[in-house]
Backbone as CSV, one residue per row, in Angstrom:
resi,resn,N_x,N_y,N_z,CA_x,CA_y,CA_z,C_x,C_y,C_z
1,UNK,21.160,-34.440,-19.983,22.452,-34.320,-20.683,23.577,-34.566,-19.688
2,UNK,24.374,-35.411,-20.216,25.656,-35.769,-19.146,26.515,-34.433,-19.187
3,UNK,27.192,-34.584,-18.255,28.263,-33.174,-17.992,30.024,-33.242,-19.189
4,UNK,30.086,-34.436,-19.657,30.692,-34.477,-20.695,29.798,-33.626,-22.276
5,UNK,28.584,-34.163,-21.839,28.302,-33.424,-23.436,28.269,-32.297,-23.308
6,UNK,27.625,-31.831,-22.048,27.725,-30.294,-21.776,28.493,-29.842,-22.118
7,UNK,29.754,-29.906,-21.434,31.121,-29.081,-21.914,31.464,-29.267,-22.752
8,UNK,31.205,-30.164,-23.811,31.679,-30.311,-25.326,30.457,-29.175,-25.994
9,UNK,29.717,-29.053,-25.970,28.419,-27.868,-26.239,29.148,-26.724,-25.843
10,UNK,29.502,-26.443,-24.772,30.094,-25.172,-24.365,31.185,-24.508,-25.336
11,UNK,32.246,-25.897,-24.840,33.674,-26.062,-26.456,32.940,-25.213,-28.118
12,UNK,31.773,-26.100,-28.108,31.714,-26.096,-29.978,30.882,-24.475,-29.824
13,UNK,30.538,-23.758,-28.695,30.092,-22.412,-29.276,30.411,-21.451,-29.007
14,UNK,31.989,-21.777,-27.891,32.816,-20.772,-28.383,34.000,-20.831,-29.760
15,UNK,33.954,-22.342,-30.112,34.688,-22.175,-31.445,33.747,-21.482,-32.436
16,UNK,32.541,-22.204,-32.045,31.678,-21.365,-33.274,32.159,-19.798,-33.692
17,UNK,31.826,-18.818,-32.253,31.339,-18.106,-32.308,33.284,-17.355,-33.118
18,UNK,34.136,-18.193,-32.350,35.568,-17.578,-32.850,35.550,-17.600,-34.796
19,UNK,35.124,-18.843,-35.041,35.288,-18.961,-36.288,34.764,-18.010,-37.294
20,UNK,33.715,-17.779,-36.168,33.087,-16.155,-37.659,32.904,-15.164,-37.094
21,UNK,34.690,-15.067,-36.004,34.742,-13.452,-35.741,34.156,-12.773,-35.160
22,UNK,33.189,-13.369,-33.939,32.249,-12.949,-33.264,33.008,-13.002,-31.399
23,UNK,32.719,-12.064,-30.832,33.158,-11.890,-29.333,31.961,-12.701,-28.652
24,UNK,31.704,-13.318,-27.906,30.588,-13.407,-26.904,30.543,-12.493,-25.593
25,UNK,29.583,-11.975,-25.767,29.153,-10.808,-24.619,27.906,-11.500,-23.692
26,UNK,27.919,-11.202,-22.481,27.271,-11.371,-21.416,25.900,-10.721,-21.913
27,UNK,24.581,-11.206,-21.435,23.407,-10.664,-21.619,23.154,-9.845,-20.376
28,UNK,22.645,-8.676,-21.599,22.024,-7.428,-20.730,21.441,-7.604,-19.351
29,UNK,21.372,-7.105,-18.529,20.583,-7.573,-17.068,19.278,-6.609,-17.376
30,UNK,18.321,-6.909,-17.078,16.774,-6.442,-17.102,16.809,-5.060,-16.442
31,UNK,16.243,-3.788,-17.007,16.268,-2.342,-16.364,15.625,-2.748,-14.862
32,UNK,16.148,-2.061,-14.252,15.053,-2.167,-12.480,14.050,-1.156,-13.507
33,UNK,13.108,-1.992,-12.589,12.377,-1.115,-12.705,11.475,-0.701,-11.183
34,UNK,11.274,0.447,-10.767,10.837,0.426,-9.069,9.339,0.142,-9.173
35,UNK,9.612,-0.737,-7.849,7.709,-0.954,-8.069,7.086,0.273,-7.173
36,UNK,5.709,0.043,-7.600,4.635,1.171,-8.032,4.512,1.504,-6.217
37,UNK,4.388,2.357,-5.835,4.030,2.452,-4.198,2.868,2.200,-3.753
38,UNK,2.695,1.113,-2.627,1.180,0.760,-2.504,0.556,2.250,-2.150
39,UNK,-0.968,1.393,-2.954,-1.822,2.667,-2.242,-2.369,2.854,-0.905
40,UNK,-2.709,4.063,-0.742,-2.631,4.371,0.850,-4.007,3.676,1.048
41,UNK,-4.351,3.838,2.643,-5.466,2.862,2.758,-6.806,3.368,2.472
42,UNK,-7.763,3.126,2.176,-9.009,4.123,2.558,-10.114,3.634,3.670
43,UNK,-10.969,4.296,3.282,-11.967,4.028,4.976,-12.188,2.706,5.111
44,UNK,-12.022,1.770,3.837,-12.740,0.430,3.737,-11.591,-0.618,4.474
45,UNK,-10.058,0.408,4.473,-9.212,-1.118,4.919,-9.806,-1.001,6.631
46,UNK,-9.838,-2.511,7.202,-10.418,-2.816,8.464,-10.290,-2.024,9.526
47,UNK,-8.885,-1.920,9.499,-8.278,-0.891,10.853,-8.642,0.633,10.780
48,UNK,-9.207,1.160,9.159,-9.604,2.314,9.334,-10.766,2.944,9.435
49,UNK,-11.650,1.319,8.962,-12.834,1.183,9.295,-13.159,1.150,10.556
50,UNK,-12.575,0.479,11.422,-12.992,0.560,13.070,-12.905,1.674,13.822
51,UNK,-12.093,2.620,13.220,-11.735,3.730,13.333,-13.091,4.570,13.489
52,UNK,-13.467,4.127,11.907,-14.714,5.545,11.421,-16.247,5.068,12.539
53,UNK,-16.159,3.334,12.394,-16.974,3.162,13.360,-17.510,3.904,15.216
54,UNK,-15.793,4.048,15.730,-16.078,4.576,16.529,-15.966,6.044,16.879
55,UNK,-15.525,6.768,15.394,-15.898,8.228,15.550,-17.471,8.677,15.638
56,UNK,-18.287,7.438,14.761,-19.729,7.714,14.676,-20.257,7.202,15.769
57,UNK,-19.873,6.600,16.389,-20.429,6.273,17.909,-19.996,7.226,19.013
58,UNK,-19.333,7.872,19.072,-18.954,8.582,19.598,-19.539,10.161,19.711
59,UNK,-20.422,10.108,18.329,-21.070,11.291,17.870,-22.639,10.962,18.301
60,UNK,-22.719,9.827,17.954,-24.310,8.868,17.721,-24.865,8.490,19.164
61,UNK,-23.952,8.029,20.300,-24.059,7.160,21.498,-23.044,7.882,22.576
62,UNK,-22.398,8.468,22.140,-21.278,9.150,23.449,-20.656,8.145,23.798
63,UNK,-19.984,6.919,23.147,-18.949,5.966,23.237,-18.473,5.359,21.724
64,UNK,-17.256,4.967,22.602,-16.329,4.487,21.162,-16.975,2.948,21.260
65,UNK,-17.519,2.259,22.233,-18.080,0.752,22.081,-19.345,1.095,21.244
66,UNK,-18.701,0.928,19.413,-19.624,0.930,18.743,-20.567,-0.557,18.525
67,UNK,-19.984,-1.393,19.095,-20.768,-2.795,19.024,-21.694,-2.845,20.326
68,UNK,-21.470,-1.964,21.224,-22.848,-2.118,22.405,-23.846,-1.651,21.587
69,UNK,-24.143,-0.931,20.620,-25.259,-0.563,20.247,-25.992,-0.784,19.341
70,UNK,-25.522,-2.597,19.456,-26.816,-3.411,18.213,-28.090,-2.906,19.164
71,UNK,-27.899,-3.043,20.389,-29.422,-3.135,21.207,-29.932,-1.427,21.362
72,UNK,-29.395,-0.183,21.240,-29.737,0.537,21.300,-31.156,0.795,20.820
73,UNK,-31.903,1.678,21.736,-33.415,2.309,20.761,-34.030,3.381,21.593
74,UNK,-33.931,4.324,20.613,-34.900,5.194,21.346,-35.694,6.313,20.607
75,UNK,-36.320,7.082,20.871,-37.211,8.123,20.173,-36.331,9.124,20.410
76,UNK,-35.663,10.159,19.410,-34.284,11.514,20.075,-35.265,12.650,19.706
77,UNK,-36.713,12.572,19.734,-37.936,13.688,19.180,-37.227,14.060,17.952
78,UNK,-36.624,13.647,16.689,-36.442,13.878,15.401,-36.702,14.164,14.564
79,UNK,-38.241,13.925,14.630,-39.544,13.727,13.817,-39.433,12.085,12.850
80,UNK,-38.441,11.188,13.558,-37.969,9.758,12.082,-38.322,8.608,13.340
81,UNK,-39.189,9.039,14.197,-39.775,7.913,15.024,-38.677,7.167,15.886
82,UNK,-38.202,6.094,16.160,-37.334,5.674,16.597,-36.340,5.427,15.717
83,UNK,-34.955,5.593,16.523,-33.699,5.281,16.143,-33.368,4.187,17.184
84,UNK,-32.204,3.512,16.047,-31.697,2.229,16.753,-30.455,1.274,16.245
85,UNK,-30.037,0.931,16.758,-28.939,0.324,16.186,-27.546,1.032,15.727
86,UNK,-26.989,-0.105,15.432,-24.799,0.902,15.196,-25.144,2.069,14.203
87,UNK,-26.196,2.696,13.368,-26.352,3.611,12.327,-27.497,4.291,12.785
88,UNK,-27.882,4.140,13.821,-29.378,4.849,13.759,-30.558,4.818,12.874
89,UNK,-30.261,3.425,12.484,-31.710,3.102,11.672,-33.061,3.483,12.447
90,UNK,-34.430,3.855,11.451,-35.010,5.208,11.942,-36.450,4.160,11.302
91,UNK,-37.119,4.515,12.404,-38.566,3.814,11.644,-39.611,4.380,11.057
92,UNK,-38.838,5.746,10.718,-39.887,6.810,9.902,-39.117,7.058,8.882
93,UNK,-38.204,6.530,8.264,-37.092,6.677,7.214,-36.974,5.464,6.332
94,UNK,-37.596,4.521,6.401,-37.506,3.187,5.697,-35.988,2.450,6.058
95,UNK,-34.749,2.676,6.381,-33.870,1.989,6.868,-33.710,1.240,7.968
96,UNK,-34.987,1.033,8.669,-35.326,0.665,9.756,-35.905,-0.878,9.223
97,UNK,-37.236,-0.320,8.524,-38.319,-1.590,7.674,-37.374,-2.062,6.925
98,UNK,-36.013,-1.808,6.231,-35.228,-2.917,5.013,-34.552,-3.435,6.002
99,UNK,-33.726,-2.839,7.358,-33.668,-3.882,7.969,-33.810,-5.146,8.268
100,UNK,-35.062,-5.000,9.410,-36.218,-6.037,9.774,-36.217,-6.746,8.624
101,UNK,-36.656,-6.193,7.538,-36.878,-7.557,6.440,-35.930,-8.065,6.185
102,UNK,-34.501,-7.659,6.087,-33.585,-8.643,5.465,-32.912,-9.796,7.040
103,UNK,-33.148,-9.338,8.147,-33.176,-10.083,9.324,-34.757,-11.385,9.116
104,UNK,-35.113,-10.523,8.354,-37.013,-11.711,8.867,-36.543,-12.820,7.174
105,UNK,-35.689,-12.562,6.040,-35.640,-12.938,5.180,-34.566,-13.710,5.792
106,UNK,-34.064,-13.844,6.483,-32.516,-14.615,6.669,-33.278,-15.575,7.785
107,UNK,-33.891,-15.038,8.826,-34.310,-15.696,10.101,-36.160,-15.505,9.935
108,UNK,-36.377,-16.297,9.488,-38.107,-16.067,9.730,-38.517,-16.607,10.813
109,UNK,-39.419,-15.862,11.287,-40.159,-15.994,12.512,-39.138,-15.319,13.782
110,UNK,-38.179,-14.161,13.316,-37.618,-13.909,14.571,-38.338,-12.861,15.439
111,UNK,-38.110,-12.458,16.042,-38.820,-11.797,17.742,-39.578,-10.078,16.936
112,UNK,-38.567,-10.035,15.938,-39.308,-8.437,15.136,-39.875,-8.531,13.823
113,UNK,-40.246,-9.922,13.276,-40.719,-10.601,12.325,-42.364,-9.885,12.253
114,UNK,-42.512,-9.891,13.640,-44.346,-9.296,14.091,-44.369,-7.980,14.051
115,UNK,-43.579,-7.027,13.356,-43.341,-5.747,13.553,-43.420,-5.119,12.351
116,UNK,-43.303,-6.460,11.097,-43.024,-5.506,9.802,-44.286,-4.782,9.093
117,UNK,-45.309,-4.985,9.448,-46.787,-4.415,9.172,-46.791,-3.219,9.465
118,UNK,-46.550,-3.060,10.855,-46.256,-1.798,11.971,-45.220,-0.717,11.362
119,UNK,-43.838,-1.432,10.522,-43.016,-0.717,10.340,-43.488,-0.181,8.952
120,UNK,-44.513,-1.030,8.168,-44.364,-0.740,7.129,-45.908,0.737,6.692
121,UNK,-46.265,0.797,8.251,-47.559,1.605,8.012,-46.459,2.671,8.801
122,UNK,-46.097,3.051,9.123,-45.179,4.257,10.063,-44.245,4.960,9.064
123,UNK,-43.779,3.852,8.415,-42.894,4.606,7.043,-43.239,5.979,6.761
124,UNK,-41.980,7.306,7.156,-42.034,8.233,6.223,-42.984,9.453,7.369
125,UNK,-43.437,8.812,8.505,-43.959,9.553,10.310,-43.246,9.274,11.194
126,UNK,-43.391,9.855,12.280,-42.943,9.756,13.472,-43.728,8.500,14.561
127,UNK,-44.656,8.260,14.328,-45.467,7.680,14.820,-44.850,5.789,15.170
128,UNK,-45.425,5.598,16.611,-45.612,4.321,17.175,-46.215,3.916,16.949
129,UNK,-47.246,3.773,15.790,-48.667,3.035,15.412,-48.222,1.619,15.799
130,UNK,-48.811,0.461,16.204,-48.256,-1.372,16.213,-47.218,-0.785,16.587
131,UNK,-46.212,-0.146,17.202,-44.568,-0.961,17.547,-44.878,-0.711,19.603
132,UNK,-45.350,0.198,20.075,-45.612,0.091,21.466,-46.483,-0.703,22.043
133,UNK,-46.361,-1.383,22.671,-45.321,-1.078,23.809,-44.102,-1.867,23.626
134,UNK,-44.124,-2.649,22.877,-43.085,-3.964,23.390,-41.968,-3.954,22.303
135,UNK,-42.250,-2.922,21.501,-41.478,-3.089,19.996,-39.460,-2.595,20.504
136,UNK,-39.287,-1.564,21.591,-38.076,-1.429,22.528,-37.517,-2.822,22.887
137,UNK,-38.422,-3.204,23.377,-38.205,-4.794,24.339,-37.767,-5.688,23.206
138,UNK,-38.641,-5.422,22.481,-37.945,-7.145,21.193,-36.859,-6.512,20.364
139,UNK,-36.268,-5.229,20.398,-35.119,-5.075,19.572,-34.216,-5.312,20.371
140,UNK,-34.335,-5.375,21.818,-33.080,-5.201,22.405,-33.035,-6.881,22.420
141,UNK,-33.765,-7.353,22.923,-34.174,-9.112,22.465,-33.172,-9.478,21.268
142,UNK,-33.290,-8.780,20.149,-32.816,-9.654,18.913,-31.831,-9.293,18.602
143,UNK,-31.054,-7.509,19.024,-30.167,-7.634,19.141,-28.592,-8.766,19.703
144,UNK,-29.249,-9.766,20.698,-28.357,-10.522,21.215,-28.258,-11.586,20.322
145,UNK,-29.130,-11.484,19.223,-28.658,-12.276,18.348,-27.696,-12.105,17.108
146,UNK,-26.928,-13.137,16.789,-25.247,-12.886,15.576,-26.130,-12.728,14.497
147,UNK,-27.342,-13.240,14.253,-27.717,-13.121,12.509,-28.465,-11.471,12.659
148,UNK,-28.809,-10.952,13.653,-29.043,-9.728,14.084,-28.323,-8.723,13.790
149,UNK,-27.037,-8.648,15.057,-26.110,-8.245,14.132,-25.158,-7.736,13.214
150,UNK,-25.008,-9.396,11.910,-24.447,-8.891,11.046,-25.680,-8.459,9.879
151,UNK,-26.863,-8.723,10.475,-27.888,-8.123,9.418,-27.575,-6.620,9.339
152,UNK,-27.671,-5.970,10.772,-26.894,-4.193,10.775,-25.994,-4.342,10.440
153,UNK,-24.579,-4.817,10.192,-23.814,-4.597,9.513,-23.771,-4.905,7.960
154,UNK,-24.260,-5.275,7.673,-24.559,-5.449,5.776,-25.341,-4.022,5.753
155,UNK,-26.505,-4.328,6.560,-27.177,-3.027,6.073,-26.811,-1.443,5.787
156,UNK,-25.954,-1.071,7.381,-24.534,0.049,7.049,-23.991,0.053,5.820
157,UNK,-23.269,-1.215,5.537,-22.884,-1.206,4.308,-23.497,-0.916,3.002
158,UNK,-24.035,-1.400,3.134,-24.935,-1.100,1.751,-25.510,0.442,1.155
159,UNK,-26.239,0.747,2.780,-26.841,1.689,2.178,-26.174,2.995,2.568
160,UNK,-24.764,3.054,3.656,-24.451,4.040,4.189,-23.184,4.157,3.863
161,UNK,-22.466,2.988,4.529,-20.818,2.876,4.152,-20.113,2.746,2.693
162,UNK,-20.589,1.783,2.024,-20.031,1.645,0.731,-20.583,2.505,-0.041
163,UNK,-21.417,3.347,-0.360,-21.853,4.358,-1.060,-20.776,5.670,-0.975
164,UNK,-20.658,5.480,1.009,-19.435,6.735,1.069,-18.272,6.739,0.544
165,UNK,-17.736,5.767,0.554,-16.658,5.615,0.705,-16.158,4.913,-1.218
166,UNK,-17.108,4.538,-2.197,-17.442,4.840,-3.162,-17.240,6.315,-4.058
167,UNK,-17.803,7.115,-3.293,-18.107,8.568,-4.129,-16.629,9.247,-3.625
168,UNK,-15.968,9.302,-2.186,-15.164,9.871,-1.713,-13.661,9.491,-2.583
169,UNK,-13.837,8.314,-2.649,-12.961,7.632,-3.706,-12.951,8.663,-5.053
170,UNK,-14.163,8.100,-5.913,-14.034,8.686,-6.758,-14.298,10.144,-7.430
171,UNK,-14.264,10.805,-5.718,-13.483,12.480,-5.658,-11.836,12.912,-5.739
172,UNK,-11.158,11.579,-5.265,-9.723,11.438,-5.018,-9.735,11.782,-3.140
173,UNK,-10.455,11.497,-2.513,-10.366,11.711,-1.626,-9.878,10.826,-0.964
174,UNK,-9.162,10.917,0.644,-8.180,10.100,1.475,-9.340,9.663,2.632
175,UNK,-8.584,9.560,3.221,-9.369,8.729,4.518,-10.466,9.326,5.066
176,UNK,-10.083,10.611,5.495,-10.611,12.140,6.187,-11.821,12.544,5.270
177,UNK,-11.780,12.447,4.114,-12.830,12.774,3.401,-13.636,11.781,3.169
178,UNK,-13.726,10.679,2.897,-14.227,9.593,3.056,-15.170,9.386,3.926
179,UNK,-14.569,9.670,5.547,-15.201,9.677,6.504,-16.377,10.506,6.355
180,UNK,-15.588,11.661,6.395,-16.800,13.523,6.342,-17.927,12.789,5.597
181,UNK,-17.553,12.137,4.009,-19.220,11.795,3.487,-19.781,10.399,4.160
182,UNK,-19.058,9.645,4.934,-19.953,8.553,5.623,-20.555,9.588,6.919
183,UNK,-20.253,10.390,7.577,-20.690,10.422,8.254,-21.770,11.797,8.148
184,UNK,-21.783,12.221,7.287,-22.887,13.147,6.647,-24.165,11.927,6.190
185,UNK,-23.987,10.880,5.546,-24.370,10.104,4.370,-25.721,9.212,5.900
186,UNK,-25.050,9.288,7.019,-25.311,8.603,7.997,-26.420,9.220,9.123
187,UNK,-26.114,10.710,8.994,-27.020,11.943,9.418,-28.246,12.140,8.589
188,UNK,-27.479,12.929,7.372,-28.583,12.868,6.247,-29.646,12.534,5.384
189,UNK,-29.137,10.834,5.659,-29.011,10.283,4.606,-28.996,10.339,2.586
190,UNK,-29.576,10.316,1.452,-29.132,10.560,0.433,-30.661,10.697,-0.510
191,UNK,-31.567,11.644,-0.145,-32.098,11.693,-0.798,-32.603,12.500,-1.659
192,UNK,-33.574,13.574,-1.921,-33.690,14.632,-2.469,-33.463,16.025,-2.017
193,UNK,-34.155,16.090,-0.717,-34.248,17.243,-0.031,-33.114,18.073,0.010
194,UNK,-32.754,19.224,0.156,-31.855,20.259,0.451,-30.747,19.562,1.301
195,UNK,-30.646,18.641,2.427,-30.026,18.530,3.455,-29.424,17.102,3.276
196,UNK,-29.512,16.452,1.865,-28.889,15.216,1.814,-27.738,15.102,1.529
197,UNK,-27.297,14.077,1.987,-26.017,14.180,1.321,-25.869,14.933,0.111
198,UNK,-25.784,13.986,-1.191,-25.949,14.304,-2.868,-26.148,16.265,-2.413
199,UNK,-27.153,16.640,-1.785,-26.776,18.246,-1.886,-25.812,19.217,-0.901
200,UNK,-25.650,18.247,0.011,-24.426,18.854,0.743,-22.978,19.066,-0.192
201,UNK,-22.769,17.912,-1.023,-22.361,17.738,-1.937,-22.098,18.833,-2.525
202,UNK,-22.863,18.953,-3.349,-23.400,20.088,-4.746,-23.128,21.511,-4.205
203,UNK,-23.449,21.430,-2.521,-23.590,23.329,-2.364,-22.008,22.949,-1.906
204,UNK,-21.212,22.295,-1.655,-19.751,22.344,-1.309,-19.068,22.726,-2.864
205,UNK,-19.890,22.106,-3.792,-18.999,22.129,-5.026,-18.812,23.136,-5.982
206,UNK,-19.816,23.968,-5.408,-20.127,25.410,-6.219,-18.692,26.545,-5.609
207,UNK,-18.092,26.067,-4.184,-17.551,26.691,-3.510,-15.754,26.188,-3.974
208,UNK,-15.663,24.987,-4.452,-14.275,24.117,-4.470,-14.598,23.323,-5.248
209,UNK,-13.391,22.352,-5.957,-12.899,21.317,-6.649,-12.830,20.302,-5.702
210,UNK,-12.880,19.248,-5.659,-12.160,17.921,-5.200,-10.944,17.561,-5.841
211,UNK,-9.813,16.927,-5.147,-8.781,16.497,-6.266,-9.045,15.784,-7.196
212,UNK,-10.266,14.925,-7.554,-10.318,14.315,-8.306,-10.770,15.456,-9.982
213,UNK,-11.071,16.372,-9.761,-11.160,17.818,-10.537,-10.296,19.203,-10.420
214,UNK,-9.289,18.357,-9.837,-8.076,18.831,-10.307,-7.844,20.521,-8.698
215,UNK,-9.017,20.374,-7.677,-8.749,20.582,-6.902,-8.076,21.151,-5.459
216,UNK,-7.734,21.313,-4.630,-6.821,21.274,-3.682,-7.796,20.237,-2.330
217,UNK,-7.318,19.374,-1.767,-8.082,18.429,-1.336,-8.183,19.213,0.347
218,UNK,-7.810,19.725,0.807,-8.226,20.510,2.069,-9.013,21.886,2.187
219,UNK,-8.738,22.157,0.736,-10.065,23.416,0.237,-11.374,23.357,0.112
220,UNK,-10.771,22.122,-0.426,-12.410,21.174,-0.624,-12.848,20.985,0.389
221,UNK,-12.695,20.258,1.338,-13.137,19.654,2.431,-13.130,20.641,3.519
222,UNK,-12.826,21.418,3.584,-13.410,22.759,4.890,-14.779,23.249,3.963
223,UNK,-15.170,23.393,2.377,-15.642,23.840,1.957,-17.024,22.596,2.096
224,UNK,-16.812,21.263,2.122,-17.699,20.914,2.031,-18.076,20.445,3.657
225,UNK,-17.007,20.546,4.690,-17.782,20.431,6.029,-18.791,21.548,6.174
226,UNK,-18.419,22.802,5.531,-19.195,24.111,5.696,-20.508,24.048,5.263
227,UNK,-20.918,22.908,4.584,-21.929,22.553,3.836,-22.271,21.527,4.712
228,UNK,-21.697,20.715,5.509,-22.647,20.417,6.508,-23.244,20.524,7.732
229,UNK,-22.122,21.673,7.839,-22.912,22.661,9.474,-23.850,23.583,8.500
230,UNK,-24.482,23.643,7.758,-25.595,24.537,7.712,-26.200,23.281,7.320
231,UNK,-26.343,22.247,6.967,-27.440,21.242,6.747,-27.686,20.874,7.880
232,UNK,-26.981,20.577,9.322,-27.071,20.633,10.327,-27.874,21.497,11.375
233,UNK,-27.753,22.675,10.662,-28.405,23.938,11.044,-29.840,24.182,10.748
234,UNK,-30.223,23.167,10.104,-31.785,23.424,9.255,-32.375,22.427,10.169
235,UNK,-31.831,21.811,11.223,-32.843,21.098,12.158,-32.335,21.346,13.605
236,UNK,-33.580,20.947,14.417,-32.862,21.612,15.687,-32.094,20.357,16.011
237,UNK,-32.983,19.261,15.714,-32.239,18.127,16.850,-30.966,18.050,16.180
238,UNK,-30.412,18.204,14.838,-28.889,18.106,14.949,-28.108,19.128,15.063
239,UNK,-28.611,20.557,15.600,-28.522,21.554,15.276,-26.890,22.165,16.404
240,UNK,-26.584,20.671,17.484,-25.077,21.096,17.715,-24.366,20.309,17.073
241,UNK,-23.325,21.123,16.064,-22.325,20.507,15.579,-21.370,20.703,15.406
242,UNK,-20.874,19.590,17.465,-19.486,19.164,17.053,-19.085,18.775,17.075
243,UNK,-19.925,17.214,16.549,-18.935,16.457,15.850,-18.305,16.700,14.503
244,UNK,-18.679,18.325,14.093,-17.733,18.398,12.517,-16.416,19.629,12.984
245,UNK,-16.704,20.396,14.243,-16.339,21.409,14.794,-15.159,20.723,15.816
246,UNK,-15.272,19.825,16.060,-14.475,19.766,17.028,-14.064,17.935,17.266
247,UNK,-14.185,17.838,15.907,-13.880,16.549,15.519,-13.218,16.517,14.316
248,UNK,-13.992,16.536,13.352,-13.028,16.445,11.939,-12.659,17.496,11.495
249,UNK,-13.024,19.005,12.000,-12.490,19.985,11.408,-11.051,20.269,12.636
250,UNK,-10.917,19.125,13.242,-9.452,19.230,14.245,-8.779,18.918,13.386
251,UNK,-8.910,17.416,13.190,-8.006,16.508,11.928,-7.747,17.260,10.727
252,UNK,-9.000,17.828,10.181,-8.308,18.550,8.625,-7.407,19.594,9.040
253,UNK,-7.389,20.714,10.493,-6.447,21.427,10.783,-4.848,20.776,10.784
254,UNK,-5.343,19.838,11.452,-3.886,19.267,11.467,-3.073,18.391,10.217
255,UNK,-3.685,18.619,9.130,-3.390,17.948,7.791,-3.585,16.404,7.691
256,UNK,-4.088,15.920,8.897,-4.264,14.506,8.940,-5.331,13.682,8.218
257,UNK,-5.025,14.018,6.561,-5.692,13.392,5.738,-6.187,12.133,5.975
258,UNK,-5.273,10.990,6.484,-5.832,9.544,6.340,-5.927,9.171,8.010
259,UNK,-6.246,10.324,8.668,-7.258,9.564,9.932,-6.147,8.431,11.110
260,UNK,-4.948,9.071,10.864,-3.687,8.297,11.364,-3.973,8.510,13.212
261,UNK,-3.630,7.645,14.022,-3.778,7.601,15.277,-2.613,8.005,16.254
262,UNK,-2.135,9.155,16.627,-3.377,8.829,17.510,-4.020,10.196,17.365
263,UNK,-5.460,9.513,17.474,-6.448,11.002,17.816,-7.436,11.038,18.918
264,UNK,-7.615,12.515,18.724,-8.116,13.305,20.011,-8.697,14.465,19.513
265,UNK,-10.157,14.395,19.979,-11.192,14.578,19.722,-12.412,15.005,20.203
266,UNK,-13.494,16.074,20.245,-14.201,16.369,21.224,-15.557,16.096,20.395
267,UNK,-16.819,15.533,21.064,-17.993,15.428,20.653,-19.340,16.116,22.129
268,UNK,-19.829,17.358,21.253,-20.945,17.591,22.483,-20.133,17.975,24.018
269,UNK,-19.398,18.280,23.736,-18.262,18.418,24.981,-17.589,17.940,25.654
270,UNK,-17.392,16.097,25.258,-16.736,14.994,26.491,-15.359,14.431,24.804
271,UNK,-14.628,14.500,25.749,-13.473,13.832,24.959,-13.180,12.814,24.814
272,UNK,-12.305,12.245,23.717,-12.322,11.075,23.290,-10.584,10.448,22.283
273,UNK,-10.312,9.836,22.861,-9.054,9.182,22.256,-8.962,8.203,21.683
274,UNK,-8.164,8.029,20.450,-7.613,6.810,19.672,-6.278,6.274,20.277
275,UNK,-5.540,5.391,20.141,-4.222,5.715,20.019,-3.560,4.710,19.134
């Protein structure tokens, strides 16, 4: 449209609007409306994840270099045979054998490919049946490998991290709580017995609400760490605990729901900083 017709358009609708007695008024401007406040982060955003990583290394290995310990392995007399790796996958616990297989399913023929027979008769004992002598030697071997790994890291995920951080969620829980059940979920792990997660759980809940049940969210959570120093207490080998004493029951003192930095922290007696 040329700028002559325009303004003749303009002309004919304010005569219009004069001719039948009508004012023209300016259009309404749109209500603000405020936007919604992002949500806070939980254990899963990256930076708070690296976080939780090296509180559990710190508990697990006595260092925050939670990535030195793809190669980790050793027997801690547990009764779960060897432990190994960033989670302490256990070769008397089956998280050890789904491992290996999803490493031998991605990479066949790798260096612990010859192990899954071994792992899969040990399941659920303590026992070295097939993995000695050399079965130490080829994890630390395949550890130096990337499809290695991120095979432990899916696997965390799957069966340890996203489960936690899942349920903690849908308690209404923040960062701090989140953590408490990854790192119970990681000890415990989640199965029937008295000392699993799912019942650390249950005996916390008889005691408190979660906010997501309407709650007080630091009632809860002293109530359900309390539930895991006595699940703690039912074995010897985890039987010092403080990494809940003198680790996260610092943070919940200090109201530091979402795990904010900087922190400072004691595990087994040697200290440890974020910043």
């Amino acid at each position: 449209m040329d700028p002559e017709t325009t303004a003749a358009t303009r002309t004919s609708r304010r005569t219009v609007l004069g001719l039948i007695g009508l004012t023209a008024v300016p259009l309404l401007a749109a209500p603000h409306v405020a936007a919604a406040p992002a949500a806070a982060p939980g254990l899963d955003d990256p930076a708070k994840k690296e976080i939780a990583m090296k509180l559990v290394s710190s508990a697990e290995n006595s260092s925050l270099d939670w990535k030195a310990q793809y190669k980790y392995i050793e027997d801690i007399d547990d009764g779960r045979g060897y432990t190994a790796g960033i989670i302490g996958f256990c070769s008397g616990t089956g998280d050890m054998l789904d491992l290996v297989q999803l490493y031998t399913d991605r990479k066949p023929g790798n260096v612990l490919a010859q192990y899954l027979p071994a792992l899969r008769r040990v399941n659920g004992t303590d026992s070295h049946d097939g993995l000695d002598p050399n079965f130490p030697r080829d994890w630390r071997r395949a550890a130096q490998d990337t499809a290695f790994q991120r095979a432990q890291n899916d696997e965390r995920d799957r069966v340890y991290f996203n489960p936690a951080v899942k349920r903690g969620k849908a308690d209404g829980l923040r960062v701090l709580g989140q953590f408490a059940y990854y790192d119970a979920i990681v000890m415990h792990g989640d199965g029937d017995d008295a000392t699993s997660f799912s019942n650390i759980r249950k005996r916390a809940l008889r005691r408190a609400k979660p906010p997501a049940q309407g709650g007080d969210e630091t009632a809860y959570l002293n109530a359900f760490l309390d539930a895991r120093v006595w699940a703690m207490k039912q074995e010897e080998a985890h039987s010092d605990t403080s990494r809940v004493d003198t680790a996260q029951r610092v943070f919940l003192r200090q109201g530091n729901l979402d795990l904010n930095p900087p922190l400072d922290w004691k595990v087994y007696g040697d200290s440890y900083h974020i910043g």
